[in-house]
Structure formats: structure tokens, C-alpha cells
N, C-alpha and C positions, 0 to 999 in steps of 0.2 A: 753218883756214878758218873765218870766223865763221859764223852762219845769214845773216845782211847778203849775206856774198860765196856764198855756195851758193843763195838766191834768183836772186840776179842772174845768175849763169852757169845753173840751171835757165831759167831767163826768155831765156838767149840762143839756147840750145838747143833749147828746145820753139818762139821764132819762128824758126827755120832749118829747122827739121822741117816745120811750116806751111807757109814759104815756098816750098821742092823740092816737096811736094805741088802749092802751086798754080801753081807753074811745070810741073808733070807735066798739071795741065787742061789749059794754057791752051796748050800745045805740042804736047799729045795724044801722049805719051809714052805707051806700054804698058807696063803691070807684070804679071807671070806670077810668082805664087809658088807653084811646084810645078805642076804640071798645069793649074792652075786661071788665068784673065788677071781680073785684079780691073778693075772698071768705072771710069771716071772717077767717077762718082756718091760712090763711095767718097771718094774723095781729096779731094772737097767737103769733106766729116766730118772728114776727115785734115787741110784745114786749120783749120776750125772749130774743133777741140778741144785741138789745141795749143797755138792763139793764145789760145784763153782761158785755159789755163794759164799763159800767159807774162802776162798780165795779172794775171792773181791773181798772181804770184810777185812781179811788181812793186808788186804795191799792198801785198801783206804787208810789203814790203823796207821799203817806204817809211812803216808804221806803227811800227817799228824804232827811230826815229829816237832 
């Protein structure tokens, strides 16, 4: 696998990870990891930070050329 194809399969993966978070808001799904129920507020973040990763993966991909 080149770094080209390990961008882009990072880049599909951190937007799926993003995506289930903000379908977990916007359904008001609950997450309890251990004892603890994590806030929707959280998963705001959860989407935020992996979409920007998946942007940067793509944009790296694409100076590659």
C-alpha cells in the first residue's frame, strides 16, 4: 500500500468516525463508557476533529500527485 492509498483509506475512516458521532447528536443516542455517560457536547468534538483529519489526509493525498 502506497502513502497515496493509506491517506485516503485514513481520510475514509476518520469521516465515518465523524459521521456516527454526529448521527449519535442528532438521534440523541447515549454513550456510557464505564460508569461514566459521556454528553452530547462531547461528540460535537468527536465530530469536529476527525473531519479535520480526513481533510488533511486528503489534501496531503492530493499534493502527492
Amino acid at each position: 500500500m502506497g502513502v497515496r492509498s493509506y491517506l485516503m483509506v485514513s481520510a475514509v475512516l476518520f469521516a465515518l468516525v465523524g459521521g456516527l458521532h454526529l448521527v449519535r447528536v442528532i438521534e440523541g443516542w447515549a454513550f456510557q463508557f464505564g460508569p461514566f455517560d459521556l454528553p452530547a457536547g462531547l461528540s460535537v468534538l468527536a465530530v469536529i476533529v476527525p473531519w479535520g483529519l480526513a481533510v488533511w489526509a486528503v489534501r496531503l493525498s492530493s499534493r502527492l500527485l
